[in-house]
PyMOL commands that place a pseudoatom at each C-alpha (Angstrom):
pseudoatom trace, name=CA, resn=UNK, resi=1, chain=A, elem=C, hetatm=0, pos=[-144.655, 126.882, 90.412]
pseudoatom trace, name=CA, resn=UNK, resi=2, chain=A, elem=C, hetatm=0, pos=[-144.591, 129.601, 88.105]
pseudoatom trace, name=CA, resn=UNK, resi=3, chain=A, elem=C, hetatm=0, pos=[-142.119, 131.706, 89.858]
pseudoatom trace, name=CA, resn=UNK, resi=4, chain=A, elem=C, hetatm=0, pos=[-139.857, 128.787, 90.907]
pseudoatom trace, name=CA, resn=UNK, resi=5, chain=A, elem=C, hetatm=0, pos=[-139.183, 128.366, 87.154]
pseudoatom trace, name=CA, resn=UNK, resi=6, chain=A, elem=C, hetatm=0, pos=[-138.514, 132.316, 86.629]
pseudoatom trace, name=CA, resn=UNK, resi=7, chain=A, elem=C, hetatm=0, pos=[-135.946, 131.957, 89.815]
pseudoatom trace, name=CA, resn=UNK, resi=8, chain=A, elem=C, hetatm=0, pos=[-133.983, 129.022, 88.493]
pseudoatom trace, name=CA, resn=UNK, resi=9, chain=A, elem=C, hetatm=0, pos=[-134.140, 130.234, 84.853]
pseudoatom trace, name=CA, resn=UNK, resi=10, chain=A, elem=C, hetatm=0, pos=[-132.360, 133.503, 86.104]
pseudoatom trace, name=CA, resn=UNK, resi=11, chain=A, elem=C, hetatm=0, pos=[-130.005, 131.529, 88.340]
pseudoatom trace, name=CA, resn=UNK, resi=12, chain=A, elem=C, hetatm=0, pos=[-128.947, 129.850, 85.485]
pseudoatom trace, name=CA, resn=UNK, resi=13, chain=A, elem=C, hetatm=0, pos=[-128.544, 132.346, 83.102]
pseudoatom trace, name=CA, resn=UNK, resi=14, chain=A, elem=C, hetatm=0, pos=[-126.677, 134.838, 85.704]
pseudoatom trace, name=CA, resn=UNK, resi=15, chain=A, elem=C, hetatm=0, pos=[-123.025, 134.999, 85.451]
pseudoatom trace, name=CA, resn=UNK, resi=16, chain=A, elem=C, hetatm=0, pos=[-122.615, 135.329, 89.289]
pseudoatom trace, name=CA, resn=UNK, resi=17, chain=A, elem=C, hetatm=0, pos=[-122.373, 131.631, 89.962]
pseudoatom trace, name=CA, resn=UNK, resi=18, chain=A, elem=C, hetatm=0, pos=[-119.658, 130.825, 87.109]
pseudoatom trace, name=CA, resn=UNK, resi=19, chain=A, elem=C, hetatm=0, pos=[-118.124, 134.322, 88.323]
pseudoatom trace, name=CA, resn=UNK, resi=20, chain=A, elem=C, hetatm=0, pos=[-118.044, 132.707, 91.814]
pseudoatom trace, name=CA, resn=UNK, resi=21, chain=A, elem=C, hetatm=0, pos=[-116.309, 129.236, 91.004]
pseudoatom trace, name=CA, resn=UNK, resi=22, chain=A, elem=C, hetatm=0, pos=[-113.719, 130.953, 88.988]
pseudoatom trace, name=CA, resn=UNK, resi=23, chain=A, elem=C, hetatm=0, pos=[-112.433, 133.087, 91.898]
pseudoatom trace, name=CA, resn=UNK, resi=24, chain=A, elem=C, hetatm=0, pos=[-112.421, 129.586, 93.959]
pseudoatom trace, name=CA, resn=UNK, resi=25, chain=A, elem=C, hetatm=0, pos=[-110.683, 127.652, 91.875]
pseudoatom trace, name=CA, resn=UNK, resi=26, chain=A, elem=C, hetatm=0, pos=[-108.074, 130.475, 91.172]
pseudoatom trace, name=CA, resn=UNK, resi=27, chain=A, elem=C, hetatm=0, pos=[-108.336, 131.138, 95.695]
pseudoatom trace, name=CA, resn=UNK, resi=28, chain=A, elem=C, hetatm=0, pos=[-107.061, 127.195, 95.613]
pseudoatom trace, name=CA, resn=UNK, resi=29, chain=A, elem=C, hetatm=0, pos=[-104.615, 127.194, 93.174]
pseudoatom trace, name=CA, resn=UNK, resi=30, chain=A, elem=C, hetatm=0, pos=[-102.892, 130.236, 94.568]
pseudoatom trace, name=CA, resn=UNK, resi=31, chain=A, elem=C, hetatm=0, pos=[-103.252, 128.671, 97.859]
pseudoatom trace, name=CA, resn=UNK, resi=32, chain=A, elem=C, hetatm=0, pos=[-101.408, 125.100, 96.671]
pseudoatom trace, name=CA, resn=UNK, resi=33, chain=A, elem=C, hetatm=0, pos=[-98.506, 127.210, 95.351]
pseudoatom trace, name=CA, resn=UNK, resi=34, chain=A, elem=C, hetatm=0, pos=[-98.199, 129.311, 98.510]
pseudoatom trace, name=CA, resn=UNK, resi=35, chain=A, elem=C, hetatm=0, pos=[-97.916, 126.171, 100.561]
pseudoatom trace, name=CA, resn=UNK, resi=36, chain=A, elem=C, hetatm=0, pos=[-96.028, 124.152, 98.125]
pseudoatom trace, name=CA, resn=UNK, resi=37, chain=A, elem=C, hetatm=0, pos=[-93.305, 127.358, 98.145]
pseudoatom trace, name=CA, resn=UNK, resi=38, chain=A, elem=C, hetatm=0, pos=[-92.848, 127.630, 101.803]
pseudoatom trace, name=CA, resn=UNK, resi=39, chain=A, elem=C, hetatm=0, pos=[-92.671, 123.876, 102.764]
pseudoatom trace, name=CA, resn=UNK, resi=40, chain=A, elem=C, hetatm=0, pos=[-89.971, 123.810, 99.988]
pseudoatom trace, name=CA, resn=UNK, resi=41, chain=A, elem=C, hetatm=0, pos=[-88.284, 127.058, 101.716]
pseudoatom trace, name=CA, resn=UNK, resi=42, chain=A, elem=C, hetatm=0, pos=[-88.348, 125.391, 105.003]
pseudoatom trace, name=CA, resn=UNK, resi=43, chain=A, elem=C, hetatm=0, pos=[-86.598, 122.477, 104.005]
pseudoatom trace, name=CA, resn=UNK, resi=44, chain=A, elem=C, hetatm=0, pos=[-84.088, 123.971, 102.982]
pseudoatom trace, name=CA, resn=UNK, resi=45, chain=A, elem=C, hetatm=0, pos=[-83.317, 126.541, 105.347]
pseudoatom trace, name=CA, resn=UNK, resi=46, chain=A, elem=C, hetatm=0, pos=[-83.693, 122.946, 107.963]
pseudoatom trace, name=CA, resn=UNK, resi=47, chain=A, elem=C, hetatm=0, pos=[-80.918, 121.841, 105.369]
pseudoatom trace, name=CA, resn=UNK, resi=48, chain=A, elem=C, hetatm=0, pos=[-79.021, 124.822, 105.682]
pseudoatom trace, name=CA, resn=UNK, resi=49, chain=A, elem=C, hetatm=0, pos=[-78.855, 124.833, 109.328]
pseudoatom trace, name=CA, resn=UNK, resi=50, chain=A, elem=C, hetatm=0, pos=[-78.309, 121.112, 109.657]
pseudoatom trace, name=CA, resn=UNK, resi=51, chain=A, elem=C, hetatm=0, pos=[-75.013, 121.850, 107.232]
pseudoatom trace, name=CA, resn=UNK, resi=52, chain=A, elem=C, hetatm=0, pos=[-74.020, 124.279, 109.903]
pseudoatom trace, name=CA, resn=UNK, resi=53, chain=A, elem=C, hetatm=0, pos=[-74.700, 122.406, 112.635]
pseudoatom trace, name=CA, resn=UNK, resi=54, chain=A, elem=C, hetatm=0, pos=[-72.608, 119.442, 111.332]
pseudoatom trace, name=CA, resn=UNK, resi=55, chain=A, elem=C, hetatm=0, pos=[-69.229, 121.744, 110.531]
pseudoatom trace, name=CA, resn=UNK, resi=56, chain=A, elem=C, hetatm=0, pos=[-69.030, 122.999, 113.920]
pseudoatom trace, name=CA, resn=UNK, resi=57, chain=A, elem=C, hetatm=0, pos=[-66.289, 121.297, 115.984]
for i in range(1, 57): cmd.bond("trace and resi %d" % i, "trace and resi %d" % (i + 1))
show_as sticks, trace
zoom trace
């Protein structure tokens, strides 16, 4: 019981974990912008081409 107590005291005081959440949180941020940018490139390329599509005779 002893050493179960020395584990989770050290698992708690280690910076790893915090260290670990950090670089997720940042990992899903950066991927939220990334997919917010292209799906707001695609639409408007799509726009772009629809405009082109429309002024041919």
């Amino acid at each position: 019981m002893k050493s179960l107590a020395q584990k989770l005291h050290r698992f708690l005081v280690s910076e790893d974990g915090p260290t670990a959440v950090e670089y997720a949180v940042m990992l899903a941020l950066i991927v939220i912008v990334c997919l917010t940018a292209i799906t707001e490139l695609g639409n408007g390329a799509s726009n772009t081409f629809n405009n082109v599509t429309n002024q041919l005779p």
